[in-house]
C-alpha positions, 0 to 999 in steps of 0.5 A, a space after each residue: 830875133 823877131 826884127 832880124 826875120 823882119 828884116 831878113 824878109 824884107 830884104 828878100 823883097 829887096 832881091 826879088 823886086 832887083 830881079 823882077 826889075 832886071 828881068 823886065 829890062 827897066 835899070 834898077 834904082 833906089 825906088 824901085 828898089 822899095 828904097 824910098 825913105 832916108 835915115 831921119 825917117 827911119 830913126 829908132 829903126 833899123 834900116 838897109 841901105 841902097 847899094 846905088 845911093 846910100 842917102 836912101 834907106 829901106 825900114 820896117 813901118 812901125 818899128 821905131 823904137 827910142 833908148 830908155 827915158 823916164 816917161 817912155 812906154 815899155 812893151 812886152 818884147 821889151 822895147 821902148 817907144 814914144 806911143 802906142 805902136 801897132 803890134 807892140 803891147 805896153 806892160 809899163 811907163 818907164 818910172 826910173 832910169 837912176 843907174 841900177 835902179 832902172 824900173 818901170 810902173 805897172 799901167 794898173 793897181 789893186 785897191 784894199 790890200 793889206 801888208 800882212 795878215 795878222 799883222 804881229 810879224 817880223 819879216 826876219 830877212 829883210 832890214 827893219 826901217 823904224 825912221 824915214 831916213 833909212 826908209 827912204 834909202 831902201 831900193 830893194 823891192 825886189 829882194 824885200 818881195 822875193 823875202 816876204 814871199 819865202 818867209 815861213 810863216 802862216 801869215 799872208 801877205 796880200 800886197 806883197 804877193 799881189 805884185 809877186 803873181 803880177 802878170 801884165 801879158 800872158 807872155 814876154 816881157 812884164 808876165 813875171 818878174 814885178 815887185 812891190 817897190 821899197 820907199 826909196 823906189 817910191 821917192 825916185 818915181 814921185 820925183 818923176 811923176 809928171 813924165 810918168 803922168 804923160 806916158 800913163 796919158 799916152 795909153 790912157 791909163 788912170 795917171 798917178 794923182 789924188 788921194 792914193 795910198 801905196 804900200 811899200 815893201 820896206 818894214 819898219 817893225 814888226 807890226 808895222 811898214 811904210 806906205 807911199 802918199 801920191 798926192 804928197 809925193 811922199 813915203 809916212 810911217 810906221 803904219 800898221 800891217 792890217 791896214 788896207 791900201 792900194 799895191 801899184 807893181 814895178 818891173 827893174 829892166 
């Protein structure tokens, strides 16, 4: 909606400035029109064609938007862009685009989180993973989040509701909606962590290296879960719950 009215006014503009022209005696032309840009400068865009010479476009500035690519940067009115672009908020580097697992990795962590708190609990909603085999299959964060936070119990669960009350703006896209990712989850972002790497770069944002220890939202028992390792590029476990770690959140787009 917001680039419709944008471009609504723009053509407005077009209009007036046809009229202005006419009015003034002087024959209308495509630049005096404003239609001064062609369809490779406007690509990502949209754009208006002139009605005298239609290899000549009119776009908004800074509204180049790209299709979904591991690496992209997600903003908040949930478009994807190559860069920072004036007036866009980034929420996230798109981390997956593998089918239904479409997801992007928050620009941010919380260090020194537990999984649970005391540590003696079986989350009986969701699938006990005792081998990584199956661990490494789980794509579920988002249902293994939402189970964890409705699960009724008097224990805690810091990084579970760390990424449950994520917010990356106070509005739009990326102010709800995060999750703590599965071990499958974690397996697609590590195989991509390079161009994740340069799309954190891009925003200058601390990129996904050294010795970082993530928890996953997979159980593997009831004392224990599975944790991503970010210099292996790998998932480990079983691990005890009280053990403190880093939560780093995704958002499915």
């Amino acid at each position: 909606m917001r680039k419709l009215n944008k471009l609504l006014a723009g053509a407005s503009a077009l209009v007036l400035a046809s009229f202005n022209t006419q009015a003034s005696c002087v024959p209308a032309n495509c630049n005096t029109l404003g239609y001064t840009k062609s369809a490779s400068d406007c690509d990502g865009s949209d754009m208006i064609k002139c009605p005298f010479d239609t290899d000549k476009v009119w776009c908004m500035e800074g509204e180049k938007t790209v299709e979904p690519y591991v690496g992209a940067i997600y903003n908040s009115d949930g478009t994807f862009t190559d860069d920072m672009v004036n007036g866009k908020t980034p929420v996230g580097v798109v981390a997956s685009i593998d089918g239904k697992h479409g997801f992007v990795i928050a620009l941010d962590d919380k260090s020194s989180l537990s999984w649970s708190s005391p540590d003696n609990e079986d989350i009986s909603c969701i699938s006990s993973h005792v081998s990584v085999s199956p661990a490494s299959k789980d794509y579920d964060g988002a249902a293994n989040t939402q189970c964890i936070i409705n699960y009724s119990s008097s224990n805690k669960h810091p990084a579970a509701e760390y990424c449950y009350e994520y917010r990356a703006v106070s509005v739009g896209i990326g102010n709800s909606g995060w999750y703590l990712p599965a071990g499958g989850e974690w397996l697609l972002a590590f195989s991509n962590i390079d161009a994740i790497n340069m799309g954190l770069q891009k925003l200058s944002k601390a990129q996904l290296s050294g010795d970082i220890h993530y928890w996953t939202s997979t159980e593997a028992f009831e004392e224990a879960a599975w944790w991503a390792d970010v210099r292996n590029r790998d998932i480990y476990g079983p691990l005890t719950k009280s053990n403190e770690l880093s939560a780093r959140c995704v958002l499915a787009f």
